[in-house]
PyMOL Python script that loads the backbone (N, CA, C, O; Angstrom):
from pymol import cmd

cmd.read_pdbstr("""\
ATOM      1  N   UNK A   1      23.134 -56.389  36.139  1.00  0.00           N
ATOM      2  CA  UNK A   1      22.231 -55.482  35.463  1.00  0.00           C
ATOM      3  C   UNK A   1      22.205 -55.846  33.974  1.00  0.00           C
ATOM      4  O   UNK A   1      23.167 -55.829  33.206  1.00  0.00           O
ATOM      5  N   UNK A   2      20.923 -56.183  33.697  1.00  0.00           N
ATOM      6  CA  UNK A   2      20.872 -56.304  32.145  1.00  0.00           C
ATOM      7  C   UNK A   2      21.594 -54.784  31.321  1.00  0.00           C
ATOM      8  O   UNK A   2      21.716 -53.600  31.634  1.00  0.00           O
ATOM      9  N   UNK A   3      21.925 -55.584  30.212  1.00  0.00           N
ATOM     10  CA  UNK A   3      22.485 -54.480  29.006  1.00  0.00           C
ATOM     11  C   UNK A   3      21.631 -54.656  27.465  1.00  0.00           C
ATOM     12  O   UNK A   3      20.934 -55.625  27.164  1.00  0.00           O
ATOM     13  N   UNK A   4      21.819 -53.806  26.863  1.00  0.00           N
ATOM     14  CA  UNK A   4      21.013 -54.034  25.815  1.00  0.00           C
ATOM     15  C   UNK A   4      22.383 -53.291  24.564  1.00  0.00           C
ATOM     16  O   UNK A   4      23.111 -52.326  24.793  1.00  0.00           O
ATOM     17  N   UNK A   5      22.344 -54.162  23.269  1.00  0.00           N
ATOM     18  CA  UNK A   5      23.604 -53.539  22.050  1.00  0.00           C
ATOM     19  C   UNK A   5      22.349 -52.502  21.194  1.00  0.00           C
ATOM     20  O   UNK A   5      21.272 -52.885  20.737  1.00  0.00           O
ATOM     21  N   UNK A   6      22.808 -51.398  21.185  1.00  0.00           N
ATOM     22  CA  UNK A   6      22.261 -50.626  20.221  1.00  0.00           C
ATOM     23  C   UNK A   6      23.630 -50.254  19.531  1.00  0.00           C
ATOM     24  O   UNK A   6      24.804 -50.612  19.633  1.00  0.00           O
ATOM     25  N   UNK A   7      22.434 -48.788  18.297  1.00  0.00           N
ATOM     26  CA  UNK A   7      23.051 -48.057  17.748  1.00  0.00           C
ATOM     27  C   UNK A   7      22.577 -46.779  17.753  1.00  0.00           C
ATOM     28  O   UNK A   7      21.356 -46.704  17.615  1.00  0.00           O
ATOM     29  N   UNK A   8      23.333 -45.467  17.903  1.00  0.00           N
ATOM     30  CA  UNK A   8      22.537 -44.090  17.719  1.00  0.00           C
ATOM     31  C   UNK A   8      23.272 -43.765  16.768  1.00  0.00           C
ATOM     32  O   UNK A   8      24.474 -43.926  16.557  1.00  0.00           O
ATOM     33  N   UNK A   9      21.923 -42.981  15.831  1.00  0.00           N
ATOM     34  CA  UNK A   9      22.410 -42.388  14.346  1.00  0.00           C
ATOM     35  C   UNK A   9      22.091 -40.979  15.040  1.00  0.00           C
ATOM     36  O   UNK A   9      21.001 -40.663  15.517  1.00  0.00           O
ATOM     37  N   UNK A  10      23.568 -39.977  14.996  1.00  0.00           N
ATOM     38  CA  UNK A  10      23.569 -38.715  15.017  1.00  0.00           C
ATOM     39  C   UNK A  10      23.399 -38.208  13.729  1.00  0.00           C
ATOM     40  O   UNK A  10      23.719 -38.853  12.731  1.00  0.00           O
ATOM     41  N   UNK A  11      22.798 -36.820  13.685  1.00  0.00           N
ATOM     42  CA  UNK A  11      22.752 -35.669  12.648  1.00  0.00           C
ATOM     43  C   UNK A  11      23.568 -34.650  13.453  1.00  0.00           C
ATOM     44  O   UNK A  11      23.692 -34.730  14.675  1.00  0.00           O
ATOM     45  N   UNK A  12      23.980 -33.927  12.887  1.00  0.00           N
ATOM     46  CA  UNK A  12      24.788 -32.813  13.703  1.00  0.00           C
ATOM     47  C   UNK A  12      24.596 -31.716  12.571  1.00  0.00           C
ATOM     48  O   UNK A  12      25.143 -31.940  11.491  1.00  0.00           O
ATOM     49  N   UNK A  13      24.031 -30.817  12.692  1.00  0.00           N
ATOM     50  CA  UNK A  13      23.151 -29.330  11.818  1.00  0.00           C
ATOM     51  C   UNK A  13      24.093 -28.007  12.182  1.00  0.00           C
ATOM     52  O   UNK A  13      24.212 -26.991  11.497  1.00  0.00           O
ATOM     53  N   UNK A  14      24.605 -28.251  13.209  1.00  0.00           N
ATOM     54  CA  UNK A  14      25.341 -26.806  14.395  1.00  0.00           C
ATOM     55  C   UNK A  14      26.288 -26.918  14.456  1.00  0.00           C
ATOM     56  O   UNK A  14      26.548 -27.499  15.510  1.00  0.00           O
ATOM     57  N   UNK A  15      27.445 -26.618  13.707  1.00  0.00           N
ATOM     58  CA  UNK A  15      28.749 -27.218  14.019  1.00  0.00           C
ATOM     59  C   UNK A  15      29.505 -26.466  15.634  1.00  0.00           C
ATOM     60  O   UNK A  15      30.686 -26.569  15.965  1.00  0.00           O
ATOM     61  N   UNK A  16      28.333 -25.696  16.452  1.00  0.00           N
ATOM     62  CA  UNK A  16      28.382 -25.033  17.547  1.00  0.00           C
ATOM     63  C   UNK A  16      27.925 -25.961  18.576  1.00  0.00           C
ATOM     64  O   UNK A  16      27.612 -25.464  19.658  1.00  0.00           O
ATOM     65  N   UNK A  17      27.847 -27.049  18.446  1.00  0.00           N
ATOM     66  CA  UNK A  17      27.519 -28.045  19.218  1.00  0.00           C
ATOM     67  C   UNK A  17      28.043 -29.492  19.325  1.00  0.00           C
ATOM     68  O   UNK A  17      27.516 -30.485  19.827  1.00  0.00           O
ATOM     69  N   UNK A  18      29.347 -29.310  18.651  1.00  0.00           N
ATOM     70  CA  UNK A  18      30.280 -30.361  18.372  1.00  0.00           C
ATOM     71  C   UNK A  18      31.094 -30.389  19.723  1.00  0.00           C
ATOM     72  O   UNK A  18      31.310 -31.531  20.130  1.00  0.00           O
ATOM     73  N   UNK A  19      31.436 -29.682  20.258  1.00  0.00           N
ATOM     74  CA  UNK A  19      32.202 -29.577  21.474  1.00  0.00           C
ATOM     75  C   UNK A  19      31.463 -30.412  22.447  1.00  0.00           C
ATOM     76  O   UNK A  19      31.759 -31.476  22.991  1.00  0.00           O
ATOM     77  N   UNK A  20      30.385 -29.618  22.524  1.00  0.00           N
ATOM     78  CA  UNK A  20      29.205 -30.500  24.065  1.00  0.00           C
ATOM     79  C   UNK A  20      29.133 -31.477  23.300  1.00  0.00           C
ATOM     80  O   UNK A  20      30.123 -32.120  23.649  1.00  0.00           O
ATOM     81  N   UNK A  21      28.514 -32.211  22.261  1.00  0.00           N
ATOM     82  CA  UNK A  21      28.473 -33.706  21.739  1.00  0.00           C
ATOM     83  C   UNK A  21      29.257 -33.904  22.128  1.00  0.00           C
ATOM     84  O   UNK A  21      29.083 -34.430  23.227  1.00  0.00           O
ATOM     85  N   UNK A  22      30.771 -33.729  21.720  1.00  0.00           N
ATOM     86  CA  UNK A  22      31.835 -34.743  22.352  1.00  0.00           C
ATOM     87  C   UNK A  22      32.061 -35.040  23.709  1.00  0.00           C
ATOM     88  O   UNK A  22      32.556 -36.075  24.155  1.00  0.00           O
ATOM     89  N   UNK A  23      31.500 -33.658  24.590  1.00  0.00           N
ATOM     90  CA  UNK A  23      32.187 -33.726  25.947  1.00  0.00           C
ATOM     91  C   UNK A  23      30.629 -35.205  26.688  1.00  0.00           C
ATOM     92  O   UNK A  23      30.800 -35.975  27.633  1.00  0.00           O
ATOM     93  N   UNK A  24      29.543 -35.104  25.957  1.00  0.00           N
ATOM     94  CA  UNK A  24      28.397 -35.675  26.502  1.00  0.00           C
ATOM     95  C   UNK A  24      29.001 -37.868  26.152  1.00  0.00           C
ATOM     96  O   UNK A  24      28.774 -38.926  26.738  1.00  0.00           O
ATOM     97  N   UNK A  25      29.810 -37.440  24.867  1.00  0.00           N
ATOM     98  CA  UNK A  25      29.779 -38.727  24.347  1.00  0.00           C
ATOM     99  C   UNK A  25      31.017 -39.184  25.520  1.00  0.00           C
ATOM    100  O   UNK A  25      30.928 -40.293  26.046  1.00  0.00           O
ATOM    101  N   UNK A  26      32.151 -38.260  25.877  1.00  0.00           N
ATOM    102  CA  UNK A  26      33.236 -38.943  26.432  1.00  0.00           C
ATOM    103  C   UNK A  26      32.357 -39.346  27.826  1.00  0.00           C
ATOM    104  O   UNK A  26      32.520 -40.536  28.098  1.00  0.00           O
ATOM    105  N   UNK A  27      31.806 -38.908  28.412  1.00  0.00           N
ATOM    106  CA  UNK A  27      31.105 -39.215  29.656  1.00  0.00           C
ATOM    107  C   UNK A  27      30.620 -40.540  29.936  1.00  0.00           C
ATOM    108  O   UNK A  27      30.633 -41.154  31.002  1.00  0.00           O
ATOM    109  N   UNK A  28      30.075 -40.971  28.505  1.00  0.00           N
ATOM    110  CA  UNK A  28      29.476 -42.199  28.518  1.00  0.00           C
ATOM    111  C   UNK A  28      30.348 -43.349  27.900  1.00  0.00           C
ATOM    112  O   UNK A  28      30.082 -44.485  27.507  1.00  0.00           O
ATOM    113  N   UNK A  29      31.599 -42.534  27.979  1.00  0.00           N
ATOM    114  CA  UNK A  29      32.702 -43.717  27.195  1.00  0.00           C
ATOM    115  C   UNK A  29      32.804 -44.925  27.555  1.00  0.00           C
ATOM    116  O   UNK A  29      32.998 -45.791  26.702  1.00  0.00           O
ATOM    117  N   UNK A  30      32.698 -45.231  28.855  1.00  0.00           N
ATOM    118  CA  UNK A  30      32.782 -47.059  29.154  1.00  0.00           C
ATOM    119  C   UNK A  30      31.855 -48.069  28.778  1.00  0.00           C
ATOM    120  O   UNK A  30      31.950 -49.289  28.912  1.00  0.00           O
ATOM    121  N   UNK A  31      30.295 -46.887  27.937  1.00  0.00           N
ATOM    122  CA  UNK A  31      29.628 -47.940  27.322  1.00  0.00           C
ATOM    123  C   UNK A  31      29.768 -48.178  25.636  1.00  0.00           C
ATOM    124  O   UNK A  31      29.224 -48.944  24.841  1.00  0.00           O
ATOM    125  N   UNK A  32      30.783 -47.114  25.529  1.00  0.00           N
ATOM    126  CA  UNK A  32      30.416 -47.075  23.531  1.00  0.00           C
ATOM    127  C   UNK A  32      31.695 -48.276  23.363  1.00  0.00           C
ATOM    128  O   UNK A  32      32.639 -48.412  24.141  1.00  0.00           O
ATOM    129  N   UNK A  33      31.432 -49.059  22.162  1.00  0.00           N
ATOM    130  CA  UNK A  33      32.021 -50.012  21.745  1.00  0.00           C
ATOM    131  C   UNK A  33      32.384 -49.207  20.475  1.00  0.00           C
ATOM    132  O   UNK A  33      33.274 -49.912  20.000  1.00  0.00           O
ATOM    133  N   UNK A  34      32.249 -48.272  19.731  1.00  0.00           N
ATOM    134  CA  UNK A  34      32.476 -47.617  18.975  1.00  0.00           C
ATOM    135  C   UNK A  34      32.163 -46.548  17.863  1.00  0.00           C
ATOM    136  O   UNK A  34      30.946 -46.595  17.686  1.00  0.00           O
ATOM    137  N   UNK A  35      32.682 -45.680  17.103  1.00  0.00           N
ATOM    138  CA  UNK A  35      31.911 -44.759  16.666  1.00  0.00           C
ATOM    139  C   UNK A  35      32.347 -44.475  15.720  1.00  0.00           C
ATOM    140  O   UNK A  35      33.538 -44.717  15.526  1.00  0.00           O
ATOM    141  N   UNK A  36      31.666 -43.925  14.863  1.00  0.00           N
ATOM    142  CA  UNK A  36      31.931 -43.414  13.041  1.00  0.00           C
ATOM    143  C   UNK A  36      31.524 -42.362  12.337  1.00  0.00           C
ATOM    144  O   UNK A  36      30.394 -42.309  11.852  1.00  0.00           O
ATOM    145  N   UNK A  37      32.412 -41.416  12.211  1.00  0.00           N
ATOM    146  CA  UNK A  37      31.795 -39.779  12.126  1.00  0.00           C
ATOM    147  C   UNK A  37      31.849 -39.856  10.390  1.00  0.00           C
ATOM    148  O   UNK A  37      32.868 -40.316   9.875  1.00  0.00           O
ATOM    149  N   UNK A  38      30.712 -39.387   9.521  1.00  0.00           N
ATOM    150  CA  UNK A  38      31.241 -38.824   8.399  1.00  0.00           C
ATOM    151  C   UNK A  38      30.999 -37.274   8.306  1.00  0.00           C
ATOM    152  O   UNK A  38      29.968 -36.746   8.724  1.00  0.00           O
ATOM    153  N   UNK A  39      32.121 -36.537   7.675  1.00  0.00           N
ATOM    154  CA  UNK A  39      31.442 -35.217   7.730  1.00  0.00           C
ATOM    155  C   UNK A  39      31.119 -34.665   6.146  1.00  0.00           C
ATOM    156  O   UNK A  39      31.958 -34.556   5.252  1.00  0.00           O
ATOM    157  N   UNK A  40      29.438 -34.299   6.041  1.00  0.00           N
ATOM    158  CA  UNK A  40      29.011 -34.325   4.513  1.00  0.00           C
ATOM    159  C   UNK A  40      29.034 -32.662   4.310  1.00  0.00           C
ATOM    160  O   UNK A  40      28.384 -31.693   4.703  1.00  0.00           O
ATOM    161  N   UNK A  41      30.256 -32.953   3.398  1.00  0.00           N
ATOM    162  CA  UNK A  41      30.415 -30.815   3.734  1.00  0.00           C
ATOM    163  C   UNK A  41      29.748 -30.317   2.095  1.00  0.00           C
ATOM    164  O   UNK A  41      29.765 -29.187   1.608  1.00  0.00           O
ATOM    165  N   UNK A  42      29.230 -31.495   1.545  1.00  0.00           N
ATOM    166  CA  UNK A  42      27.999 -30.701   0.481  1.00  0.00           C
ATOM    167  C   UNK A  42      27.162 -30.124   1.031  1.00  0.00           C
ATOM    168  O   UNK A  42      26.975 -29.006   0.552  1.00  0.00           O
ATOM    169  N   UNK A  43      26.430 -30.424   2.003  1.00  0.00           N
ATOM    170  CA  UNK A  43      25.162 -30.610   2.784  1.00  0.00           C
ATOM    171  C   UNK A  43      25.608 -29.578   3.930  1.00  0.00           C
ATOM    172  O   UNK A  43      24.818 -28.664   4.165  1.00  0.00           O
ATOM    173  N   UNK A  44      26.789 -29.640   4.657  1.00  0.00           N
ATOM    174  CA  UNK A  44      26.841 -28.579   5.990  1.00  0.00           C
ATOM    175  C   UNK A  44      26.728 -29.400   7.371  1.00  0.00           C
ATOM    176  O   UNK A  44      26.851 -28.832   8.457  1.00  0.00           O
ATOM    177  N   UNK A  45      26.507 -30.655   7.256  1.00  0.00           N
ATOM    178  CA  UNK A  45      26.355 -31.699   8.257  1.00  0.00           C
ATOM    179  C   UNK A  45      27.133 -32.664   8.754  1.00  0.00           C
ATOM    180  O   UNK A  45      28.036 -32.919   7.958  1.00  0.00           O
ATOM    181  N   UNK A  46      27.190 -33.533  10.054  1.00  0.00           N
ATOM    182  CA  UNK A  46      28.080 -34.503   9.893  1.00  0.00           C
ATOM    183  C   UNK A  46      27.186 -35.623  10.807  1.00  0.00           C
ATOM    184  O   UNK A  46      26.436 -35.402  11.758  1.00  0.00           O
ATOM    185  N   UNK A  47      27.565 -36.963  10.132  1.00  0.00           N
ATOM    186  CA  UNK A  47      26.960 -37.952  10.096  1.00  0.00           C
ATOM    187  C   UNK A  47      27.489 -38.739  11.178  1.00  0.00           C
ATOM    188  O   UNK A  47      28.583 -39.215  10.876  1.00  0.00           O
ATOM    189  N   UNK A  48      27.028 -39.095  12.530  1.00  0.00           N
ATOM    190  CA  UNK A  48      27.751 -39.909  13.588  1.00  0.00           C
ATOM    191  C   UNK A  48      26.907 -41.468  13.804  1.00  0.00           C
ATOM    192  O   UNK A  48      25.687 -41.618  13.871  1.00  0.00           O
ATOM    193  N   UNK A  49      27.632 -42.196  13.861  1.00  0.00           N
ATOM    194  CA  UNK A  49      27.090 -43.749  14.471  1.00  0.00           C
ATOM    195  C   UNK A  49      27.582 -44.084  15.754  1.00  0.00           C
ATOM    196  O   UNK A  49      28.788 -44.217  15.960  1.00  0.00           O
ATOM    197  N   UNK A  50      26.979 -44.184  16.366  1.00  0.00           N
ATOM    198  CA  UNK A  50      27.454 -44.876  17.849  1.00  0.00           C
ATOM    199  C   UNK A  50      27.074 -46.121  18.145  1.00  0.00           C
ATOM    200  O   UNK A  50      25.923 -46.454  17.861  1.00  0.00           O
ATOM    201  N   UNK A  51      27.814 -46.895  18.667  1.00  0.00           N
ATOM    202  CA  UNK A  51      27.463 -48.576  18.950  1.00  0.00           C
ATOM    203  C   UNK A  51      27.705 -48.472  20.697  1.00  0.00           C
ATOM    204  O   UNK A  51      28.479 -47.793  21.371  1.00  0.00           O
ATOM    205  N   UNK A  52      26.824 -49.319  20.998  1.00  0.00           N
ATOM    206  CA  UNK A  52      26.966 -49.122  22.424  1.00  0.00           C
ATOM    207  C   UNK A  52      26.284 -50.456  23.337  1.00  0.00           C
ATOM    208  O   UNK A  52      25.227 -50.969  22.970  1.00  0.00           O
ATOM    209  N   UNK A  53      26.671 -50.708  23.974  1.00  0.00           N
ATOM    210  CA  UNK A  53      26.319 -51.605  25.150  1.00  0.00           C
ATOM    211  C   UNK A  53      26.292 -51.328  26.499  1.00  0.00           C
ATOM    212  O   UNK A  53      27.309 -51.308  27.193  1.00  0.00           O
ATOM    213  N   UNK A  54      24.916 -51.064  27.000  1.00  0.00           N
ATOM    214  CA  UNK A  54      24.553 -50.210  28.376  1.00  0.00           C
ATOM    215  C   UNK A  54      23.602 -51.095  28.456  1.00  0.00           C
ATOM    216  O   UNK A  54      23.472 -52.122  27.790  1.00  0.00           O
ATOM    217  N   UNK A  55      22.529 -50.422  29.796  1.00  0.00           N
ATOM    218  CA  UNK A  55      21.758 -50.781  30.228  1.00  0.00           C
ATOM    219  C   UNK A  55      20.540 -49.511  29.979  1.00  0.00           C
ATOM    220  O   UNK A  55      20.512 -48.315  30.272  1.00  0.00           O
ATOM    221  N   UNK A  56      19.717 -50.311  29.385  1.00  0.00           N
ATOM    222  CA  UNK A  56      18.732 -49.261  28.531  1.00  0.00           C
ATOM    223  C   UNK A  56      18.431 -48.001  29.006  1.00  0.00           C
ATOM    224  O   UNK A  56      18.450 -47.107  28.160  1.00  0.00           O
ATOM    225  N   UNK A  57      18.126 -47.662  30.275  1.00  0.00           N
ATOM    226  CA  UNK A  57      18.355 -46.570  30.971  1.00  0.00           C
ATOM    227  C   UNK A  57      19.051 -45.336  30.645  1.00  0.00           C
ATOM    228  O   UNK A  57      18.678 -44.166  30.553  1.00  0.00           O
ATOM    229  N   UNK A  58      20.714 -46.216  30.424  1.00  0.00           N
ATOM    230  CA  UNK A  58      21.615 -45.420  30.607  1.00  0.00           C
ATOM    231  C   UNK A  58      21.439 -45.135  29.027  1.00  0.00           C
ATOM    232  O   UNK A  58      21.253 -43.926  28.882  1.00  0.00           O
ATOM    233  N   UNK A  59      21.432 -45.864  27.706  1.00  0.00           N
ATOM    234  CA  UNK A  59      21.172 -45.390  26.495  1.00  0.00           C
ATOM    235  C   UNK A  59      20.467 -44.690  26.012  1.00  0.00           C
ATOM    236  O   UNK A  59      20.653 -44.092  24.953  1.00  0.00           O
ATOM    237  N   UNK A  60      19.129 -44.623  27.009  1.00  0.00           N
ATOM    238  CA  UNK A  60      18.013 -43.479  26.409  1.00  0.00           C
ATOM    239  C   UNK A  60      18.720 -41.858  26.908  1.00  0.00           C
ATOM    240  O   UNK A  60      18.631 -40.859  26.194  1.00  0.00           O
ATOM    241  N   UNK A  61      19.342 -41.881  28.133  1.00  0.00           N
ATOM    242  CA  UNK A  61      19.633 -41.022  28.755  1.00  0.00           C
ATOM    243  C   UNK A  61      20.767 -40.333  27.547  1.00  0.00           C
ATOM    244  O   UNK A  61      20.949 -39.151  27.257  1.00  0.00           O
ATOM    245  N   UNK A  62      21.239 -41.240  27.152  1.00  0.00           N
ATOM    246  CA  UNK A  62      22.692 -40.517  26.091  1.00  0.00           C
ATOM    247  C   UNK A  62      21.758 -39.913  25.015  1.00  0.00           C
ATOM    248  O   UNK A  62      21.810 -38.779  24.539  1.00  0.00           O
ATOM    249  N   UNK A  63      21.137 -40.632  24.813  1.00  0.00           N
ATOM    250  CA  UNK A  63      20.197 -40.298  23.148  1.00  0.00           C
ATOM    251  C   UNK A  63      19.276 -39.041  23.697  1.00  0.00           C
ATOM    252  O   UNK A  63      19.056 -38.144  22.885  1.00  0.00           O
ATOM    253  N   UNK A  64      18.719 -38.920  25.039  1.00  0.00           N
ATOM    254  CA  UNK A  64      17.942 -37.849  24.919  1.00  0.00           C
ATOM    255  C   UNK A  64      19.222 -36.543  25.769  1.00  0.00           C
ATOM    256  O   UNK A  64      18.734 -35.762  26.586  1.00  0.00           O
ATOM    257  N   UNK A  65      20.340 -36.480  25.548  1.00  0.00           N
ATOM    258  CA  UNK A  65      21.261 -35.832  25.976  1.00  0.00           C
ATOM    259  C   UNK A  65      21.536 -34.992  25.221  1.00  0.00           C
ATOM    260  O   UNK A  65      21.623 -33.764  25.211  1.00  0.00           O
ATOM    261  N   UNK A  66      21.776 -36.468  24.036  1.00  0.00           N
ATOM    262  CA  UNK A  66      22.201 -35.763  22.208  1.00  0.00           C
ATOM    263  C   UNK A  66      21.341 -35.249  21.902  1.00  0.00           C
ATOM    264  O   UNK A  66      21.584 -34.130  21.452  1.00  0.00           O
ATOM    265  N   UNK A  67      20.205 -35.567  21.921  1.00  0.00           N
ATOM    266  CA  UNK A  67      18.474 -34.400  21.211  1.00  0.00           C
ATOM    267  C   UNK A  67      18.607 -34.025  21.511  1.00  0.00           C
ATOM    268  O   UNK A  67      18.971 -33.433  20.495  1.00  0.00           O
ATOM    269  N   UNK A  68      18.929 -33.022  22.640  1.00  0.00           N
ATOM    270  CA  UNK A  68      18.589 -31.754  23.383  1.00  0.00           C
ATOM    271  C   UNK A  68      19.939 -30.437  22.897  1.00  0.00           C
ATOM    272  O   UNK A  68      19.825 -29.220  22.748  1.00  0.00           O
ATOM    273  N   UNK A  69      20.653 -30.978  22.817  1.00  0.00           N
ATOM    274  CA  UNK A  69      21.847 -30.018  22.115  1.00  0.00           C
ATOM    275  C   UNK A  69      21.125 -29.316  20.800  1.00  0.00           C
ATOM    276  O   UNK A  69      20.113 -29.784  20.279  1.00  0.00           O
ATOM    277  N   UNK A  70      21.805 -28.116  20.341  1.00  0.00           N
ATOM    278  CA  UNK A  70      21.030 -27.469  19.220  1.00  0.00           C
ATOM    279  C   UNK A  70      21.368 -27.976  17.969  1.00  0.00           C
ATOM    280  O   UNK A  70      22.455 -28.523  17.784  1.00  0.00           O
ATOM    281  N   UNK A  71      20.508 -27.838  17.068  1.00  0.00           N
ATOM    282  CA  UNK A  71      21.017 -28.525  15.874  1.00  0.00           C
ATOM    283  C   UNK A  71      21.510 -29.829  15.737  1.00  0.00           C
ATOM    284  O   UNK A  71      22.208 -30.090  14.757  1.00  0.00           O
ATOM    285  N   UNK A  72      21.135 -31.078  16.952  1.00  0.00           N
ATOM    286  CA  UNK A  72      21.249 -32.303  16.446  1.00  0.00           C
ATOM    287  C   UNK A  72      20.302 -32.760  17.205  1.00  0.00           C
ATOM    288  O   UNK A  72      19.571 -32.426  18.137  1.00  0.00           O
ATOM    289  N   UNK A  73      20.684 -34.141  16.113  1.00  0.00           N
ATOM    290  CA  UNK A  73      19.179 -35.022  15.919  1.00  0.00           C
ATOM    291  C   UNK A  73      19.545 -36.724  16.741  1.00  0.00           C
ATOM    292  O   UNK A  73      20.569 -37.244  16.299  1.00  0.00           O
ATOM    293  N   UNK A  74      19.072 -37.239  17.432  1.00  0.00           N
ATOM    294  CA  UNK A  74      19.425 -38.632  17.514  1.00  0.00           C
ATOM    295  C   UNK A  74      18.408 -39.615  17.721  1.00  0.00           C
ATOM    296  O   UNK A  74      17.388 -39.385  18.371  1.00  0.00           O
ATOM    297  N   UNK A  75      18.746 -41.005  17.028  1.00  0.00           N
ATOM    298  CA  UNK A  75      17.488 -41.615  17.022  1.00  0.00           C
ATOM    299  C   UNK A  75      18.530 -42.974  17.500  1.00  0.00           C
ATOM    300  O   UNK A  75      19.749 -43.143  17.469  1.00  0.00           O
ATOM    301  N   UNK A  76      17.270 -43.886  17.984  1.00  0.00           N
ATOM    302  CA  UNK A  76      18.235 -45.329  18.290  1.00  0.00           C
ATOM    303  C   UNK A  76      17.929 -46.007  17.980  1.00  0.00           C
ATOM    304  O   UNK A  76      16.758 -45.895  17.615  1.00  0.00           O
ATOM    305  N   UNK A  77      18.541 -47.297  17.797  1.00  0.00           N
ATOM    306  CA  UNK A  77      17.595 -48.666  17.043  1.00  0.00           C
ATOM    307  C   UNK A  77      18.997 -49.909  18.169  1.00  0.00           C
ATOM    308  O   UNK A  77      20.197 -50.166  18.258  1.00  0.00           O
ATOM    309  N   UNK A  78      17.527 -50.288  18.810  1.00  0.00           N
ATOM    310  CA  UNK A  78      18.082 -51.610  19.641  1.00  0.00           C
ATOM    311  C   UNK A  78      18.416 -53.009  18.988  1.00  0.00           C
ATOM    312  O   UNK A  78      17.909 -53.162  17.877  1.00  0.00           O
ATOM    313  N   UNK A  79      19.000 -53.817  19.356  1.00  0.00           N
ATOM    314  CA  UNK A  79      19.256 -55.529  18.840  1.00  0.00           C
ATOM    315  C   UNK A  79      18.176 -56.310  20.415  1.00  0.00           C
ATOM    316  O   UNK A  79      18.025 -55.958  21.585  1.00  0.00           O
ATOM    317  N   UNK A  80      17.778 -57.192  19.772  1.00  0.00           N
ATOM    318  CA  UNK A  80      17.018 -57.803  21.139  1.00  0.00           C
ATOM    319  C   UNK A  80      18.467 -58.757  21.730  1.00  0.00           C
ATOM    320  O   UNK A  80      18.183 -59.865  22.184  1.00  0.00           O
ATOM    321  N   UNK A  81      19.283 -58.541  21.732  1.00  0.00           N
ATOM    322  CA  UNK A  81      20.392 -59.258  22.531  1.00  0.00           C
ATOM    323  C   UNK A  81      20.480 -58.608  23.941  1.00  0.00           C
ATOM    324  O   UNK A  81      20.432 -57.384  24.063  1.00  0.00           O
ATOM    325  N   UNK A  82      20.589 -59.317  24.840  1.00  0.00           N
ATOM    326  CA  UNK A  82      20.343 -58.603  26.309  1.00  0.00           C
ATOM    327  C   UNK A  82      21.500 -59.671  27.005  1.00  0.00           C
ATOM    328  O   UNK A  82      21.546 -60.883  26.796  1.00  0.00           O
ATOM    329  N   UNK A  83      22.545 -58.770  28.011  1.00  0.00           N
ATOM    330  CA  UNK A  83      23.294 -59.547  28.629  1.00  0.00           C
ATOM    331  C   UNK A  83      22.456 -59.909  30.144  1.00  0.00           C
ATOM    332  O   UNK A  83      22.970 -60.665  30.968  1.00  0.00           O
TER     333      UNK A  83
END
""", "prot")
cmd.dss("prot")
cmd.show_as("cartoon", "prot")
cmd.util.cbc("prot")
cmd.orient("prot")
């Protein structure tokens, strides 16, 4: 099965929705290669990066997992590298 390397840039607005983010992100743990939280407590927000290697399917499915939670945002940006 082809794979494709992205990245999802989280926003996180709800700090009532940090729990399900995490429990949605551990689910998909055998595809993340890694992740980078900042938390911007001027602002009230926290800043997540996810790196990941799936099969596009399975990446849209995470990203429209993360949109749907309240108060966060996720967007993705692919690499044309394909296994």
């Amino acid at each position: 099965m082809d794979t494709r390397v992205a990245v999802i840039g989280i926003v996180v607005e709800n700090e009532n929705s940090v729990q399900e983010l995490n429990t949605v992100l551990h689910a998909y743990g055998i595809y993340i290669i890694g992740r980078m939280g900042i938390p911007y407590r001027e602002r009230g927000v926290n800043i997540i990066s996810i790196a990941i290697d799936a099969p596009e399917e399975v990446i849209c499915a995470l990203s429209g997992k993360i949109g749907k939670l309240p108060g966060v945002s996720a967007k993705t940006a692919y690499s044309n590298l394909r296994s």
